[in-house]
N, C-alpha and C positions, 0 to 999 in steps of 0.2 A: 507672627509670621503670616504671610501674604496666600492665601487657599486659593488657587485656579477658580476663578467661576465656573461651576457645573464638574468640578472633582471631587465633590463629595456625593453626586446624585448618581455619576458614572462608578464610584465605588461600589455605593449603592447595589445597584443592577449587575454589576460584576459578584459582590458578594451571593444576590440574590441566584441568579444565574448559575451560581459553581452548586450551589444548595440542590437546585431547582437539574440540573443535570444529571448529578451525584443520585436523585429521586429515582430520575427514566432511565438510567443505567442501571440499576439496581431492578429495576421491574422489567430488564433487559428488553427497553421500550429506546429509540436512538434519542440522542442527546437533545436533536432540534425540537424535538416537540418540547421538551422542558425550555427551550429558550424562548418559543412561541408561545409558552403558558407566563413565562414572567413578564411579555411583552404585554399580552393582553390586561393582566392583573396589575403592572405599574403604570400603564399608562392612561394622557388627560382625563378619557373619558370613563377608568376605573376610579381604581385608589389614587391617582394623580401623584405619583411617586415622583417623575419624571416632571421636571418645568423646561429645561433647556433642551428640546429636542433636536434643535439645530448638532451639536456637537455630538449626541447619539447617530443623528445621517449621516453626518460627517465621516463619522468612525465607519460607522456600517458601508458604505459607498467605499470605501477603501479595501474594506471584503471582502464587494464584489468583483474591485478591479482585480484583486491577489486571486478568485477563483477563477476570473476567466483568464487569466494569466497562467494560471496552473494547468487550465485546462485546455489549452492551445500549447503547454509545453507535449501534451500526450497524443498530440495530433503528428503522426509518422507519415508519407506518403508510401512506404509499403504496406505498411500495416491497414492502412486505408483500402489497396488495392486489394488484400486480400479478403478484408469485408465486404468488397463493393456490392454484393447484393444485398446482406444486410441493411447496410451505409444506405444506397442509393435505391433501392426497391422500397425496403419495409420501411427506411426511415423517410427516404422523400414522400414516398404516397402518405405517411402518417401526416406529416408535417402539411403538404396541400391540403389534403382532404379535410383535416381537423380543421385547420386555419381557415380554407375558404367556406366550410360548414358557420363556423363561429362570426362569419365577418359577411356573410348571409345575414345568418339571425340578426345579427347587430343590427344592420339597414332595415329592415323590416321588422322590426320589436314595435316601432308607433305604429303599424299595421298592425301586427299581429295582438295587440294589446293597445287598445283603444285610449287615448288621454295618457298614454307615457310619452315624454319628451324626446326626440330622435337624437340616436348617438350620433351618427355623423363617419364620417370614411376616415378622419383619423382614429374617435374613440371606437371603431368600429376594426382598425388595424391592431389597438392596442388588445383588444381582447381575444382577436383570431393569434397573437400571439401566445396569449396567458394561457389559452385552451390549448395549445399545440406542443408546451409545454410538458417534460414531465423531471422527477426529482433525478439528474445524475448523481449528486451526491450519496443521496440517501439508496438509492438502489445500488449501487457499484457500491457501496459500505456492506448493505446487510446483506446481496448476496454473495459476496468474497467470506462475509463472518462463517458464511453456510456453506462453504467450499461449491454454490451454485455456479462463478463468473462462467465456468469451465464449458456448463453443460450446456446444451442444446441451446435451453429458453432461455437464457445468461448470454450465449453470444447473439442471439437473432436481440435480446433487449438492451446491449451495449448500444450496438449495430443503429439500433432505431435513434438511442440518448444520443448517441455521438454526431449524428446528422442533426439534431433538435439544436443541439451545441452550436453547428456551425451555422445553422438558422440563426439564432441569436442575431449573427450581424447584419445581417441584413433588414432585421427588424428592429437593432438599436439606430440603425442612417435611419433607417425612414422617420421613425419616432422622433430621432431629435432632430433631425430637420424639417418635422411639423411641428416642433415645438416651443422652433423661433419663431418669433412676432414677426409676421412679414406681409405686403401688399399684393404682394407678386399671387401668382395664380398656383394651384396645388401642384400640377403639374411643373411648372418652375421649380417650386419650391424644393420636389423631389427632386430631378435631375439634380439641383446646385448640391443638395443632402449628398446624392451618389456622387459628384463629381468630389467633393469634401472628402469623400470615402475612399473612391480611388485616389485622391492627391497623399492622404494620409498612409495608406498599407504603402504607397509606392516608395514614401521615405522612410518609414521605418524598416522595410523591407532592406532600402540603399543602404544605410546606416549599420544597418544589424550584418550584410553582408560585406561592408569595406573597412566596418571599425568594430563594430563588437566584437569580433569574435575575435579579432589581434588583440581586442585589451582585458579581456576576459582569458586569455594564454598568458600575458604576465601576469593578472592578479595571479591564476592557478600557479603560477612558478614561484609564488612566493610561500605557498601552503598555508594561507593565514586564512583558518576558515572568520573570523572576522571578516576580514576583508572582500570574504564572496557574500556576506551575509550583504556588506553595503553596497557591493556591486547588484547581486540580485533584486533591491528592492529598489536603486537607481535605476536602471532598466525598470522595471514594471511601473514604477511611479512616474517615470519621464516621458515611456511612449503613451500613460493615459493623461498628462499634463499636453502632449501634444495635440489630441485627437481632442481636450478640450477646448485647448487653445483656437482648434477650426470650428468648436461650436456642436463637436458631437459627442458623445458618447465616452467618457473616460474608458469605460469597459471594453470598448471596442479598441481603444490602443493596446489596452494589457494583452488583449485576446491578440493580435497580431503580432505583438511582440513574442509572447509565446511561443506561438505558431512557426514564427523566425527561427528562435530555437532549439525547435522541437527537433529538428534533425544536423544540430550538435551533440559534440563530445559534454556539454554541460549539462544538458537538459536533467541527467536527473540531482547533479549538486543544486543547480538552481532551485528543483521542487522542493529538496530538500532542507535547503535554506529559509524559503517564502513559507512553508508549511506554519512555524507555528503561530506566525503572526497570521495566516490569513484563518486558521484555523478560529484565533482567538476574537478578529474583527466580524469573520461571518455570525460568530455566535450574536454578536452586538447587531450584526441584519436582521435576523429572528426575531430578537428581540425588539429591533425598530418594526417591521412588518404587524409584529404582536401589537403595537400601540396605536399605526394608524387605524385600528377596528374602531369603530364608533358604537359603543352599547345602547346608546341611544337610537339605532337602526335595528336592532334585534324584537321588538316587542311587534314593530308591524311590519319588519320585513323578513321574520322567520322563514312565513309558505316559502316566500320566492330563493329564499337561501339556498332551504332542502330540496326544491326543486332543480335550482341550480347545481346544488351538488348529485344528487341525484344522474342527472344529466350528461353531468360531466363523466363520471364517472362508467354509467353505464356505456358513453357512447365509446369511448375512451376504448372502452374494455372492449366492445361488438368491433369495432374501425379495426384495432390492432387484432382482434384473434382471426378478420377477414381477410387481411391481407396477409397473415401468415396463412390461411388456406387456400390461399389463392397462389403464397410461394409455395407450394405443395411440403408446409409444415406438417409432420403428424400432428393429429388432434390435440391432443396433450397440450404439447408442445407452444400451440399457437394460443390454447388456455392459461398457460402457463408463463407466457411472455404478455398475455394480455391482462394478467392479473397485476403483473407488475410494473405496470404502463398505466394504469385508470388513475392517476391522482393527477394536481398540479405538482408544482416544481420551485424550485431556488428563483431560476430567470423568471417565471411567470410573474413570480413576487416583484422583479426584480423592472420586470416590462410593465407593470400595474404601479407601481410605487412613481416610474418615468411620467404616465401618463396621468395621475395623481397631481403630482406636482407642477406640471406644468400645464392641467387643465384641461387636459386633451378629451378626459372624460366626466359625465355628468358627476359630483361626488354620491350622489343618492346609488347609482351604479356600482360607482366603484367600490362602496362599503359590502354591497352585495355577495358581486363578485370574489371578495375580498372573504369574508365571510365562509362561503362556498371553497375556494380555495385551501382556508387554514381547517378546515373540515375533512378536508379528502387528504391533506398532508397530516390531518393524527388519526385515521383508517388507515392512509396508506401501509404501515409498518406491520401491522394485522395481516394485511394481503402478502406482502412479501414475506413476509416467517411462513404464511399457511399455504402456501399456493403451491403446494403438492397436495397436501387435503385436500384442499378445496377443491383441486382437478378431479382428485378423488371421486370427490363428491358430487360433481357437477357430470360427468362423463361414466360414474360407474368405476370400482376398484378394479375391477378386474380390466379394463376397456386400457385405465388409466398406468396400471404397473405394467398392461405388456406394451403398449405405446415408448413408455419411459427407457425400455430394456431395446426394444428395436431403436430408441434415440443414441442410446449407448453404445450400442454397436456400430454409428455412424460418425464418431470418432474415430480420428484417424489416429496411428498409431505412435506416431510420433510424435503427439499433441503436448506441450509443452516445452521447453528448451534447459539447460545445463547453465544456472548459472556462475561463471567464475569469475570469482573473486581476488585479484591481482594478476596481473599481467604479464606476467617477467618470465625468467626462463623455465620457469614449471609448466605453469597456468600457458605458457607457448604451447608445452611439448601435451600436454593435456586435449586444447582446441587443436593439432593436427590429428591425435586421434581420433577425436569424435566426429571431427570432420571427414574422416575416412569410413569409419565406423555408419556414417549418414546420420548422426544425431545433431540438431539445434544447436547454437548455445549462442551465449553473450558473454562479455565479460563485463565490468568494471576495476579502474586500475586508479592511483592518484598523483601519476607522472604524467601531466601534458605534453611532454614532448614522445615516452611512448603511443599514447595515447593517439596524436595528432599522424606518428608513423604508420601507425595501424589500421587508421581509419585512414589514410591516402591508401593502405592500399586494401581496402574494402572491409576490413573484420569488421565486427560490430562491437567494439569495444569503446564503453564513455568513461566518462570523468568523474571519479566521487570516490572519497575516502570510506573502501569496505569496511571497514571499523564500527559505522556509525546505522543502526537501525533503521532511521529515518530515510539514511541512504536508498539501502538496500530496498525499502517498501518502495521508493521511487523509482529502482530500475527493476519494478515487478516481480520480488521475490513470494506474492504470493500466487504466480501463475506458474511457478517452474516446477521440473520433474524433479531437481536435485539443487544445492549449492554446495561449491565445492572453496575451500579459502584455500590459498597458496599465499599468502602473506608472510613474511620474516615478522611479528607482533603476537605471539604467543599468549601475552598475559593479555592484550586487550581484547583478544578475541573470546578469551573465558565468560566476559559478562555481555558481546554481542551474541554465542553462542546462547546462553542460556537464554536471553532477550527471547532469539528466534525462535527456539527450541518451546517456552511458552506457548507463540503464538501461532506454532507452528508444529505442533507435535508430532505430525506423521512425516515430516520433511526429510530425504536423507540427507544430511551434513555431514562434510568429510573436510575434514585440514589436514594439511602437511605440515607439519612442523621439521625444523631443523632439525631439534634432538628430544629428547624424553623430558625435559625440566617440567614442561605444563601436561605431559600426557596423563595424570590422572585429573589435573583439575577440569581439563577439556572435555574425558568422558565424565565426568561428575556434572559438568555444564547441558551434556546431551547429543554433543558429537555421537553422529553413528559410525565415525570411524575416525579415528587419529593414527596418520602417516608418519611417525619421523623419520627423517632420511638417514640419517646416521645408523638406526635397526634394521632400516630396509637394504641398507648399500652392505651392512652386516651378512641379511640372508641370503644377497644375491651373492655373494663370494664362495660364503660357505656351500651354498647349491653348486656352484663351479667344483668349488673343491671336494665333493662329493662323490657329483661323476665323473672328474678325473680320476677319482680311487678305485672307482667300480661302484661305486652303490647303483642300486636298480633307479633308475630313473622313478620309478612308484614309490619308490621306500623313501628319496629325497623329496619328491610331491610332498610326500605326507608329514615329516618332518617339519616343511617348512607352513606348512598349511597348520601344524597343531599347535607351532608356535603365533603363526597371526591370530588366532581362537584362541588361545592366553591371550591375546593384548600384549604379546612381549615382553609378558612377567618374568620368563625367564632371560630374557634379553638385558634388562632393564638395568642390574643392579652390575656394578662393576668393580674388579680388584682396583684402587684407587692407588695415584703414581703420585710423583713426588711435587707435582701440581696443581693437583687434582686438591683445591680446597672450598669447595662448595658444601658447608656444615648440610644441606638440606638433600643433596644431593644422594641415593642411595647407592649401597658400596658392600661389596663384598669382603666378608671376613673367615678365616678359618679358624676353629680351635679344637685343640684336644683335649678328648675326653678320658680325663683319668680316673683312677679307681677310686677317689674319696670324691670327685665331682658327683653338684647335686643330681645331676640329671642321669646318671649310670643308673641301669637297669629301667628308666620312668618310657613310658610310651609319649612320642612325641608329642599328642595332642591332647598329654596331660601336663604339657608344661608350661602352657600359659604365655607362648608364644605371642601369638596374635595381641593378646594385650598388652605384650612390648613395642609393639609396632617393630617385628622382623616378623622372618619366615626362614624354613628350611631351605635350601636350595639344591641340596647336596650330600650323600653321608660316604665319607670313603672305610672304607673297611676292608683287611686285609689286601691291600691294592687294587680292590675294585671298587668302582663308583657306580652310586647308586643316584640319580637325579631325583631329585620329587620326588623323597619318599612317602609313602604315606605315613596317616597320624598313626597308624597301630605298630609304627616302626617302633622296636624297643632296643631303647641307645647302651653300647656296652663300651667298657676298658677299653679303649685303643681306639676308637672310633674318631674319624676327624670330622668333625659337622662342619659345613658351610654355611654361615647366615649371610640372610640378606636385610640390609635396613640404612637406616642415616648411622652416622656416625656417634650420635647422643642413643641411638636405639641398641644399638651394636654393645656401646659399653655397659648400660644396664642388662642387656643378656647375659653377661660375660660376667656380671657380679654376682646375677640370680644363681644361672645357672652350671655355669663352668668352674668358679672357685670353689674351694673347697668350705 
């Protein structure tokens, strides 16, 4: 049989790579740097694992289309508005200042260093971008692991990535339209780059608003996540098929397709969909990045590496804690975003690799930089786990913990949203309250045509099957105060519950369930609350008919209040009717207790109950009832017990302990 050329090298590096991840996860070190250690160590100028490097770019360049694809879906225009000082102060001044810093030095490096070759105003573009850069991936991973996204130096350093993001485009026109072969004058060159640029966002833009989103409404009506998976990756594959077709940037089509939409009802089925391929192809980026290293540059260009990184880093780190002191960030705060800002980044790699290949910069440079770069991205993960210490330590403990606590109290109070999960008549009657209430929320629902109703008339409710983890991480279950499921899907929600409940362990979860069938698997899962409507439509009656009787309005509180604090145990279990045939189903039974029955005279909680799987419920005695009695009950002649259990539980009580 017939082997793909280059599918056993790509095996290869795949094998290598799961090994090689599985390592820096385990030394809870992020996964990229083990992808970056296999690049270096299989590639030409290592152990020469790799020969067809062509079909690794390949792979990896599809990566990078799916990350900026993803990453133009999380670009909201509210959401934006309400960063804008982050976004537009800390991130733009980052981005200028670093960039024209870096694109300085460039022009003047044969100045400044005697007998070096001059980079020139393209390779001198390429690396005011690669400097300007820093990792959104890897920061938005490790500080969400750290419950940091929330705090202070989490949103001022989103704030910053997310402007660097949208940087991006503007530095992939330019690049690749200096890095067609052309006669014409730079100046030319760029405008035609920009006009390319504008021609292309303008039909993808047309496109995504007169046709995508009509065909993207029937795929969803069909429920076939199949079928969104190959709509999702048509779309991103087709608007960066386009933007190459004009000769620029694949990445820059995904990124604007994204961006299209990012404020649809799809946006997070989409991410949810594109995840795990892009997750899988960016590893094979790493891994190509790891290989274009040249070891043969390390023995005489170490100094200028360490200097290099060096550089970066510190400047990196003084740029970003400045202009947080200059937003009148507490100290802390601007140490603390500045820590987690000093490395490069995915795009740097991504803007260096552009200019790599198409010459733009010297290669003796590029190894350099290159070098430098994959340096400060395996430091970087050090800084971002330690950068409370290290504020610590840099600023004084005492300077730094009361900083942190006056940061905390600059939290607003409302700071996260309710997320709900299904949309229908519950999860309605739910979002008017909160809404009333003045709490946040969102929902997700997987009825397009609710969905499309809802959002005409303003809720914030998208598109995506709450069932699915992957979902939920997409429409930011790890920034909310609460999730709440309103689903009719009982059993599926047991193994998304416990999913969340994992990685999520302080989260309150509440489901509604219709009736009690899943309510012990649910809390078993880690629900903090399980609703079924049937117990609850139960106590609200019974509370009616309470104080219709006279009961004190106190005495009914407390009643129904002692029963939700059981979880409904005593609710739960029911005298079973003549259709009532669900063998699992728990069910109420009476029997009497006669005088040669084994259990006369025995205290209850010597009868070995509980390892029948029943329970007491009940003892009637001389025509009084006794609910819940305790174990030191001691059962006599006459006695009617009530058990509660399944119907297979019930009969082996009734053989232990009733017969004679």
């Amino acid at each position: 049989m017939h082997t793909p050329e280059g599918f056993a090298e790509l095996l290869l590096i795949l094998l290598i790579a799961v090994g090689a991840a599985a390592v820096f996860l385990r030394l809870r070190l992020p996964a990229v740097l083990g992808y970056l250690a296999v690049g270096l160590v299989a590639g030409p100028t290592a152990l020469g694992v790799v020969h067809d490097l062509e079909t690794i770019r390949s792979l990896a360049e599809l990566g990078v289309v799916l990350l900026l694809f993803s990453i133009g879906l999380e670009f909201s225009l509210p959401d934006l508005a309400r960063m804008r000082g982050a976004l537009l102060g800390l991130g733009g001044g980052e981005v200028l200042i670093a960039g024209a810093a870096a694109f300085g030095v460039s022009l003047l490096l044969d100045v400044l260093v005697p007998g070096a070759p001059p980079i020139g105003i393209a390779g001198g573009l390429v690396i005011a971008g690669v400097v300007a850069m820093s990792s959104t991936a890897m920061v938005t991973k490790q500080l969400t692991d750290q419950v940091e996204l929330g705090q202070p130096h989490g949103r001022a350093a989103l704030g910053i990535l997310l402007f660097q993001d949208l940087a991006v485009v503007p530095f992939l026109v330019v690049i690749s339209g200096l890095a067609v072969p052309s006669d014409d004058s730079l100046g030319w060159a760029l405008a035609v780059a920009l006009g390319k640029g504008v021609l292309a966002v303008a039909v993808i833009l047309l496109v995504g608003r007169f046709v995508l989103n009509r065909a993207l409404n029937h795929v969803a009506a069909l429920y076939s996540g199949e079928l969104f998976t190959l709509a999702a990756l048509t779309v991103a594959l087709g608007a960066a098929w386009w933007t190459a077709f004009l000769g620029l940037s694949p990445a820059l089509g995904a990124f604007v397709a994204g961006m299209m939409l990012g404020e649809s009802a799809f946006r997070h089925t989409m991410e949810a969909e594109i995840r795990p391929f892009r997750d899988v192809l960016l590893a094979l980026f790493f891994v190509s990045v790891g290989m274009l290293l040249d070891f043969s540059v390390l023995p005489r260009g170490w100094p200028w590496i360490l200097l290099l990184f060096a550089a970066l880093v510190v400047f990196k780190f003084v740029l970003v804690f400045g202009l947080g002191r200059a937003a009148r960030m507490p100290t802390v705060t601007a140490v603390r975003t500045g820590l987690t800002l000093a490395h490069g980044g995915e795009f740097g790699f991504a803007l260096l690799t552009l200019g790599l290949t198409h010459e733009l910069l010297p290669p003796a440079y590029g190894q350099v930089v290159l070098a430098a770069l994959l340096l400060s991205m395996a430091v970087a993960p050090l800084a971002l786990r330690f950068n409370g210490p290290l504020a610590d330590r840099l600023l004084g403990r005492r300077a730094a913990t009361r900083e942190i606590e006056d940061d905390a109290h600059t939290l607003p109070s409302g700071e996260g949203r309710v997320l709900l999960v299904g949309f229908g008549r519950v999860g309605q009657h739910i979002a008017r309250v909160l809404d009333e209430a003045g709490y946040p929320w969102s929902a997700l629902d997987a009825d397009p045509v609710r969905v499309e109703n809802a959002r005409g008339a303003g809720a914030p409710v998208a598109h995506g099957d709450g069932t699915r983890v992957d979902v939920l991480r997409a429409a930011g279950v790890d920034r909310v105060r609460a999730v709440v499921f309103t689903l009719e899907a009982p059993q599926a929600l047991v193994n998304t519950v416990q999913a969340l409940r994992a990685s999520h362990p302080r989260l309150p979860i509440l489901v509604r369930a219709r009736d009690d069938s899943y309510l012990r698997e649910l809390q078993e899962a880690g629900a903090t609350e399980v609703v079924p409507e049937t117990l609850e439509a139960g106590l609200t009656v019974s509370s009616h008919v309470l104080l219709l009787l006279g009961e004190p309005p106190a005495s009914v509180t407390r009643r129904i209040r002692d029963l939700r604090q059981g979880r409904y145990e005593l609710l739960r279990a029911l005298f079973p009717g003549r259709d009532d045939s669900d063998p699992d189903a728990l069910q109420l039974r009476a029997f009497n207790i006669a005088a040669d029955a084994r259990a006369t005279g025995q205290r209850i909680d010597a009868l070995g109950l509980e390892a029948m799987g029943v329970s007491v419920s009940a003892v009637t005695r001389d025509d009084t009832r006794e609910d819940a009695p305790g174990g030191d009950w001691v059962l006599g002649e006459g006695d009617i017990v009530t058990l509660a259990g399944t119907a297979a539980a019930l009969d082996r009580a009734e053989a232990a302990l009733v017969r004679a």
